[in-house]
Legacy VTK file of the C-alpha trace (Angstrom):
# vtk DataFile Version 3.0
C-alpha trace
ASCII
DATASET POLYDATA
POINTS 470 float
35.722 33.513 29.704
37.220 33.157 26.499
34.749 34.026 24.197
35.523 35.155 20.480
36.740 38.576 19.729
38.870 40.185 17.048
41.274 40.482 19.842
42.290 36.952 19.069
43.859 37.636 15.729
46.817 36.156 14.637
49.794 39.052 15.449
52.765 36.645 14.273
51.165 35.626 10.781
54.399 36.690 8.922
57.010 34.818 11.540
54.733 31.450 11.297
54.813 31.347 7.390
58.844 32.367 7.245
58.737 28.812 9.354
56.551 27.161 7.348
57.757 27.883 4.054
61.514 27.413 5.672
60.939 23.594 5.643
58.926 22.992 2.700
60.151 22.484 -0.923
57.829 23.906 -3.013
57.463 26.804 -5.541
58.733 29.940 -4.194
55.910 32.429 -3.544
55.798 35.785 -1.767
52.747 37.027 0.599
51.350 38.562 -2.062
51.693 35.668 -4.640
47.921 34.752 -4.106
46.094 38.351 -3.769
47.544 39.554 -7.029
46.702 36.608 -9.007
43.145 36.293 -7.842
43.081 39.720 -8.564
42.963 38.810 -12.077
40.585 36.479 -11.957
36.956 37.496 -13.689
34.134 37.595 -10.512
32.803 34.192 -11.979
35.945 32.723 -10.507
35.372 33.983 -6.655
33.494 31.807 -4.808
32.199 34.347 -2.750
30.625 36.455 -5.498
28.922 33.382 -6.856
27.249 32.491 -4.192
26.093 36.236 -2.870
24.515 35.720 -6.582
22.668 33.018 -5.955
19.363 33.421 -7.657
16.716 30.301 -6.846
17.959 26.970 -7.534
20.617 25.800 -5.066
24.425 26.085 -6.775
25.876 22.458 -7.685
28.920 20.955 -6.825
30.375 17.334 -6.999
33.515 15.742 -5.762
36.599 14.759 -7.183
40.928 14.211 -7.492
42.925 12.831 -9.429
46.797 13.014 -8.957
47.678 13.091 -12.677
48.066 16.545 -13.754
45.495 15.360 -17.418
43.492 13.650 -15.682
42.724 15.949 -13.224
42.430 18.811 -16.253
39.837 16.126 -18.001
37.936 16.088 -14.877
37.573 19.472 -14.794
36.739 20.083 -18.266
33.917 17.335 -18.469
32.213 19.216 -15.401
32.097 22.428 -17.308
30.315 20.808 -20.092
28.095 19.180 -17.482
26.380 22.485 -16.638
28.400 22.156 -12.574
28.517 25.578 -10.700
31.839 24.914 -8.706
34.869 22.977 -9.527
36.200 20.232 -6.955
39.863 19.785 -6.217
39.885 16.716 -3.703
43.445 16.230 -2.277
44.713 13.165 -1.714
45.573 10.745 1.721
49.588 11.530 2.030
49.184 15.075 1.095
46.337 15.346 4.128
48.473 14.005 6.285
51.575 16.477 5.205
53.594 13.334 3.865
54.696 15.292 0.603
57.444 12.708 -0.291
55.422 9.544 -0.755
53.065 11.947 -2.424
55.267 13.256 -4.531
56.997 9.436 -5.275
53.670 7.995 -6.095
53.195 10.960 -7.962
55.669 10.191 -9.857
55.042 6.467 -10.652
51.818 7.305 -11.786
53.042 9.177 -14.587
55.434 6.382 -15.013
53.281 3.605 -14.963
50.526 5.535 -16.426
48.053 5.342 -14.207
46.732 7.316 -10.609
48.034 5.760 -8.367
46.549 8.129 -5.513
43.162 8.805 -4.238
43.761 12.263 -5.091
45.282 15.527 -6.067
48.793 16.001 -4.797
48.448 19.789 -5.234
51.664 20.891 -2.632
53.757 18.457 -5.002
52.314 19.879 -8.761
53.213 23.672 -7.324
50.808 26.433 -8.044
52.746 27.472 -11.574
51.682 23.573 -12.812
48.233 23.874 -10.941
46.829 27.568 -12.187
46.820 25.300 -15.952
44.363 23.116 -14.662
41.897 26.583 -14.690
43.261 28.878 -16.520
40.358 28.771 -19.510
37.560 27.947 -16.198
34.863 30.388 -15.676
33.744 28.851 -12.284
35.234 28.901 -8.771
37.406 26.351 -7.619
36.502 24.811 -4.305
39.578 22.796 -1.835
38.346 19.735 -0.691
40.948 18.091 1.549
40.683 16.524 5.280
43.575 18.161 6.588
44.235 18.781 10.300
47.312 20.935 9.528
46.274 22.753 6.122
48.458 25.726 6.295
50.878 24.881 3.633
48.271 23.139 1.041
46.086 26.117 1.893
49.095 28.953 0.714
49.630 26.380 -2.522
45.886 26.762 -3.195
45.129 30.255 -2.795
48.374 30.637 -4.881
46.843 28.431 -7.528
43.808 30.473 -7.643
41.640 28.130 -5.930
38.829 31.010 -3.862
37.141 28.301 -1.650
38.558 26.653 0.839
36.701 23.688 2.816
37.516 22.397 6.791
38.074 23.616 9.782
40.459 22.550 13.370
36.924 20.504 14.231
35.789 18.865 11.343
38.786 18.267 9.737
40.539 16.605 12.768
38.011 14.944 14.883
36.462 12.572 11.787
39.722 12.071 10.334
42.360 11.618 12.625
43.114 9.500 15.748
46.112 10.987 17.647
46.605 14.446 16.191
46.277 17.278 18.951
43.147 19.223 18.434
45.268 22.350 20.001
47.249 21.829 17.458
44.580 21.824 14.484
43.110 24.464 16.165
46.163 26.731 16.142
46.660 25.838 12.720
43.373 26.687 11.355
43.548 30.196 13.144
46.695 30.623 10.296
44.673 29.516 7.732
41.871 32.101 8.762
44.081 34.418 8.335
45.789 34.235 5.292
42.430 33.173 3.238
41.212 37.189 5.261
44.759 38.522 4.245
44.155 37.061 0.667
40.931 38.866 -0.056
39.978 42.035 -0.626
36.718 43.742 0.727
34.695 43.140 -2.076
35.762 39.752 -3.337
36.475 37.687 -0.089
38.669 34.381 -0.246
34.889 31.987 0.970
35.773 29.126 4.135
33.117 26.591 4.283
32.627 24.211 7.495
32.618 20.332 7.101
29.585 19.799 8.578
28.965 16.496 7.793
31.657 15.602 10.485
31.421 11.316 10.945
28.390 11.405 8.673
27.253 8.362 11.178
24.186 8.815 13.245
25.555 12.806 14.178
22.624 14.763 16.274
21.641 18.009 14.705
23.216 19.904 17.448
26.243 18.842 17.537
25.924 19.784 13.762
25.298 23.251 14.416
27.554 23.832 17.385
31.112 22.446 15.218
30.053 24.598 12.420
28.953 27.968 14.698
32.577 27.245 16.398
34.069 27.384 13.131
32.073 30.150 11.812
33.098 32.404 14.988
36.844 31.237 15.045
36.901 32.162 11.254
35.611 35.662 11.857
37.868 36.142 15.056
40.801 36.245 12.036
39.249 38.665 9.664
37.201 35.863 7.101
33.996 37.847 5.964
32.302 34.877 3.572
31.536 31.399 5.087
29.049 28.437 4.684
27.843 26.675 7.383
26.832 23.067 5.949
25.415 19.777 7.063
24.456 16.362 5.317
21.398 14.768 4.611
19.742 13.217 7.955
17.277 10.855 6.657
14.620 12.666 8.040
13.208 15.655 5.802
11.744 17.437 9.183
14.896 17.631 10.555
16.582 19.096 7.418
14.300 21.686 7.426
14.319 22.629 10.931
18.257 22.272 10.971
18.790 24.625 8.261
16.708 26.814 9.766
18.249 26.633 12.466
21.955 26.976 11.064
21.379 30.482 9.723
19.230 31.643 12.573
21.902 31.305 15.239
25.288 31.952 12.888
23.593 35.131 12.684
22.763 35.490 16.373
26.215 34.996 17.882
27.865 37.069 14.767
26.094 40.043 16.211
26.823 39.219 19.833
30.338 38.895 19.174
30.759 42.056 16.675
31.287 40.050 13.156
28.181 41.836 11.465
29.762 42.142 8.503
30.173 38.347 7.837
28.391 36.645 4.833
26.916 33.549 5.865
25.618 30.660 3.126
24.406 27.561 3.488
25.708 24.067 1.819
23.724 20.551 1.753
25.734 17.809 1.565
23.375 14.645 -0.349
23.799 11.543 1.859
26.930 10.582 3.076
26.328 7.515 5.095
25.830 4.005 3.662
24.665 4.232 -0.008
22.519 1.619 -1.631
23.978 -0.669 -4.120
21.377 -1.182 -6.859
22.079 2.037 -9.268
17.691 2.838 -9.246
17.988 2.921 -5.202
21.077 5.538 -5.766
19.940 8.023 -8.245
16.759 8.142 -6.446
18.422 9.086 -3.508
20.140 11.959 -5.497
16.926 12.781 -6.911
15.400 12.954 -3.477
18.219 14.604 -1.656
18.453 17.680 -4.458
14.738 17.919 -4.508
15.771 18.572 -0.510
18.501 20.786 -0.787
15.780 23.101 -2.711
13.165 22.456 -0.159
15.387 23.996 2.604
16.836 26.891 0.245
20.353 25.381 0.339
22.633 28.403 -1.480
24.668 24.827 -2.496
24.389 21.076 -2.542
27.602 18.696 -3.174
26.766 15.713 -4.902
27.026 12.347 -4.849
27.028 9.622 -7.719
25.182 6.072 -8.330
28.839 4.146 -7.655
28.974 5.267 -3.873
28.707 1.705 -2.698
30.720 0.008 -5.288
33.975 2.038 -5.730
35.450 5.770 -6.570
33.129 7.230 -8.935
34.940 8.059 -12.777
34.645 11.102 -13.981
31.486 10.068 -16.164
30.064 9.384 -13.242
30.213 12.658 -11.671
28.894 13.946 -14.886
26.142 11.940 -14.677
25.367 12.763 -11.264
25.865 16.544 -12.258
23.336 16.282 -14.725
20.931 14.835 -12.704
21.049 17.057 -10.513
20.802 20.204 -12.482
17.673 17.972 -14.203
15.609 18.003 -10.545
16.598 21.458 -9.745
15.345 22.835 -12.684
11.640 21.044 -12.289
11.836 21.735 -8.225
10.379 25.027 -6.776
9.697 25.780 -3.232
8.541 28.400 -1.032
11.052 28.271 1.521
8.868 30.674 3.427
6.022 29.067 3.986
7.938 26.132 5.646
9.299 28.275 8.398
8.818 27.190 12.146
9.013 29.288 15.667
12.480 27.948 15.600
12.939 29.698 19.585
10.809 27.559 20.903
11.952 24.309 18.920
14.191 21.412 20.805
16.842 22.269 18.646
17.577 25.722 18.843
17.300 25.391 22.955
19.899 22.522 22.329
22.392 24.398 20.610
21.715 27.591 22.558
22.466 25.275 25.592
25.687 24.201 24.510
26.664 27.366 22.690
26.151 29.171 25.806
27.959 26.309 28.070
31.179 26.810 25.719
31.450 30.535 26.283
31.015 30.155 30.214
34.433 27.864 30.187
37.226 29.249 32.416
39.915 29.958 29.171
41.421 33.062 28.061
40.478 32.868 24.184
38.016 31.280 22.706
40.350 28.412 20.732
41.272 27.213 24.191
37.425 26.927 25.091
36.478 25.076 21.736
39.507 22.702 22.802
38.521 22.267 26.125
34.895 22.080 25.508
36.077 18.405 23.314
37.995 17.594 26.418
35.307 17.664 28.414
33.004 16.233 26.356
30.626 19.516 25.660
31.658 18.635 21.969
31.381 14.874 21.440
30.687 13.313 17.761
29.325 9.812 17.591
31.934 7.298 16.119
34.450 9.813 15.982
38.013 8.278 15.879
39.838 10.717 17.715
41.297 9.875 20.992
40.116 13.260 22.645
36.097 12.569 21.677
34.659 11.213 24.253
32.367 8.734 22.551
29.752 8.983 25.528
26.724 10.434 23.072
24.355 7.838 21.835
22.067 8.591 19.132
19.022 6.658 17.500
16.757 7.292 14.755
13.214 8.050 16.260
10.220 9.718 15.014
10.524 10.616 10.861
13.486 8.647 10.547
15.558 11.711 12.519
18.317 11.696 14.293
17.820 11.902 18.166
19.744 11.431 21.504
19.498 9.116 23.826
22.272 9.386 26.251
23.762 12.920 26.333
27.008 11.686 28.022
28.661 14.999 29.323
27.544 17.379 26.315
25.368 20.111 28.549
21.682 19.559 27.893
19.189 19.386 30.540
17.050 16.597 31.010
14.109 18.745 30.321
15.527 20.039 26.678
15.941 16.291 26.069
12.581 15.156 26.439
11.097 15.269 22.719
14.089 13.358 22.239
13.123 10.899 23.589
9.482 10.760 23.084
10.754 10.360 19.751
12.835 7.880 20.052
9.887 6.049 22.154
7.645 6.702 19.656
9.611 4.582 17.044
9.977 1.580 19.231
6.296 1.167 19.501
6.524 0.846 15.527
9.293 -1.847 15.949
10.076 -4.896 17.348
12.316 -5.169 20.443
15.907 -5.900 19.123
19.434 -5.943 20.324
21.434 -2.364 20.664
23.483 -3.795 17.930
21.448 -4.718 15.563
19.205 -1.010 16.345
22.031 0.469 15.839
23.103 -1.064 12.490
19.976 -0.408 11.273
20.095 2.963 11.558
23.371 3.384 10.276
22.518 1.150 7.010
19.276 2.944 7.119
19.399 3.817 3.266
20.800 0.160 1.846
18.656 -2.395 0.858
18.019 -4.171 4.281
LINES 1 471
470 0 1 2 3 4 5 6 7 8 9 10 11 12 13 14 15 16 17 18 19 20 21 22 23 24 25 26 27 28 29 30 31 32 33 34 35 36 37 38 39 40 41 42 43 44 45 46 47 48 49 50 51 52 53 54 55 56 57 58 59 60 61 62 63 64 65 66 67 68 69 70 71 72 73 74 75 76 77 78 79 80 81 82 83 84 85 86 87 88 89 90 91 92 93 94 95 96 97 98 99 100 101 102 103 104 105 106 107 108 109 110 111 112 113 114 115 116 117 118 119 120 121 122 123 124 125 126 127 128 129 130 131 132 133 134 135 136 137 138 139 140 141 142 143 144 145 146 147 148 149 150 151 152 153 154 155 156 157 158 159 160 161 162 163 164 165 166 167 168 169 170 171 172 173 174 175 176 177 178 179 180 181 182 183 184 185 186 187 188 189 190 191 192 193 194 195 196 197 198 199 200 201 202 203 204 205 206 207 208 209 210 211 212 213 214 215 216 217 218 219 220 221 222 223 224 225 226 227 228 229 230 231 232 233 234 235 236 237 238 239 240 241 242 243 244 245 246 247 248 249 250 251 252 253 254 255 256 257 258 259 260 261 262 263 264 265 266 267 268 269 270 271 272 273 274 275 276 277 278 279 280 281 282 283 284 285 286 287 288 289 290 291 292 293 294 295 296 297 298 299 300 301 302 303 304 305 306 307 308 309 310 311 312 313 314 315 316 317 318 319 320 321 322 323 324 325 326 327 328 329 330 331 332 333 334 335 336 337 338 339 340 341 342 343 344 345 346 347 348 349 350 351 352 353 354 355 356 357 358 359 360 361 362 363 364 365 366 367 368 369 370 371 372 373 374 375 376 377 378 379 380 381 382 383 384 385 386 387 388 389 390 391 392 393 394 395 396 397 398 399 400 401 402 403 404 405 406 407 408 409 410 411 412 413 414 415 416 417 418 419 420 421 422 423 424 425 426 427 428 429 430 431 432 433 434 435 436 437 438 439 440 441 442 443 444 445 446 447 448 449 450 451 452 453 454 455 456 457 458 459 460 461 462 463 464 465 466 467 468 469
């Protein structure tokens, strides 16, 4: 069984990079580049500090790139002033897809014409020397935001940079975003990014990986939710990373927020200690919706308003935000401010006992979901456990609705039932018994007594538009 263990650490680490950096043109840097310079950073500039001092109100972070070095610094400086607790760098297509040269030649007509002409930062082509100015007078950890299925170079540029949090994983990062690209691959790739964010930190200020948990964002069941990011988590910890947030997006339904960040830090703890990573941070991010937004700007800040009042209901340690223009276009940087604000403005009146709302999460659907697959993963015939997480998507254990990738299996089908949650209705070949599924589908039952009889279709484009104004 190939199950994780610290056995599975990357040996070759220094023979990969020599390759790496062999065919790259970038800034020369050394190993040690990135571990002295964010050993001069203050501790208001690690992510992992920041969020270990969490104090009540959920940590706020929005989203946004430019690929214009000014623009970019503007960005960042209006954020500051907005009151935001982490600083986004969001990367942009061609770099996520390690095409450096038409990011570096549209790069370079945007500074010519004046004008971005790319949906984000090209940080491999600015060079860590040009991208350390964008924070050198910033208080506040910077958090990599990218997409990447191969993230090893733009990871080295980052850490170089200074940049102490960095997003994705071989899962999340591959199966929502790419069609073709071999999830062996990613997953061999984010083992050497593992390891050089665990060989860039130090035991008291930690480089901090985060999981993408909001995967397709369209119609995703809890569980398969929890079991990408626990994957993560574990493969993360196999190399040596000691701070990590699990994270999901709002589901539409506030029960199953609860019960799924509940559930989240209940079992990343429970296989840390089975598999010997006690001495693993975990945190816990909310992501405000990321499906279909509404179009009239009242409809969108009151779902920001409702989803932050949520992310403090559930004790999120973080919540990225979105802004009013979601439907319309890519938000400006006033518009991130604005959404900043607003956020900070619900925090600040929201206080909840996360204690009270606590549930025998053992005995919930959920946790016997995840526990099922969790344990049906470990029990594959493999040697390590990257080779059972890949296998696991090739048979299906790990399938994410919508999904474009050509190695998901596209056999789960998911409704919204009872509360407006998320539930399954055909498992396909993920492994949950029929008898773990049954709330499922008394939920889902339960909702069609409420509705009319309609066509698959149109169900299921109702659920996915299930916050627009039908």
């Amino acid at each position: 069984m190939g199950t994780p263990s610290i056995k599975n650490r990357l040996s070759d680490k220094d023979l990969l990079r020599k390759q790496l950096l062999s065919t790259a043109t970038v800034d020369l840097f050394t190993v040690d580049t990135a571990k002295e310079y964010i050993s001069t950073l203050g501790d208001k500039s690690i992510a992992s500090l920041v969020l270990s001092k969490r104090k009540k109100s959920p940590l706020i972070q929005p989203r946004g790139g430019f690929s214009r070095f000014k623009d970019q610094r503007f960005l960042t400086q209006e954020l500051v002033k907005a009151g935001t607790d982490f600083i986004p760098l969001t990367i942009d297509s061609h770099t996520r897809h390690n095409d450096y040269i038409s990011a570096g030649t549209l790069l370079e007509r945007s500074e010519l014409e004046d004008k971005n002409l790319l949906n984000g930062y090209p940080l491999v082509n600015h060079g860590y020397k040009v991208s350390r100015q964008l924070f050198s007078d910033v208080k506040k950890p910077i958090s990599l935001r990218h997409g990447t299925p191969d993230a090893r170079l733009l990871v080295e540029v980052a850490l170089a940079s200074g940049i102490t949090e960095i997003e994705g994983g071989a899962l999340s990062y591959s199966m929502p975003y790419s069609r073709t690209y071999p999830i062996i691959r990613s997953l061999l790739h984010w083992q050497y990014v593992d390891r050089v964010c665990a060989l860039s930190s130090t035991n008291e200020r930690p480089i901090h990986r985060e999981s993408f948990g909001v995967l397709t964002a369209t119609l995703v069941p809890p569980v398969m939710v929890a079991v990408v990011s626990l994957c993560e988590l574990l493969l993360a910890a196999e190399q040596g990373v000691t701070s990590f947030s699990v994270s999901f997006s709002q589901t539409g339904s506030i029960m199953q927020d609860r019960l799924l960040a509940q559930v989240l830090r209940k079992t990343s703890e429970y296989y840390l200690k089975q598999f010997g990573f006690e001495n693993v941070s975990v945190y816990l991010v909310y992501h405000q919706w990321m499906g279909s937004f509404p179009y009239n700007y009242d409809m969108a800040n009151s779902l920001i308003s409702t989803s932050a009042q949520i992310g403090a209901m559930i004790g999120a340690d973080k919540i990225i935000t979105k802004t009013k223009e979601e439907a319309r276009g890519i938000p400006s940087v006033q518009d991130n401010v604005d959404a900043v604000r607003l956020v900070r403005y619900v925090l600040e009146r929201s206080e909840f006992d996360t204690e009270c709302l606590k549930v025998d999460l053992e005995n919930s659907n959920l946790y016997r979901q995840v526990s099922s697959v969790m344990d049906a993963i470990f029990k594959l015939p493999t040697q390590e456990f990257w080779s059972s997480v890949s296998l696991a998507v090739t048979k299906g254990y790990i399938d994410i609705p919508f999904a474009p990738h050509e190695c998901n299996k596209n056999q789960l089908i998911t409704r919204r039932g009872k509360g407006n949650g998320i539930y399954i209705l055909e498992p396909g070949q993920v492994p949950i018994s029929a008898d773990i599924l049954i709330e499922d589908s008394r939920a889902i039952s339960d909702n069609d007594k409420l509705k009319s009889k309609d066509s698959m279709f149109n169900i299921m484009m109702r659920d996915i538009n299930f916050m627009t104004e039908q």
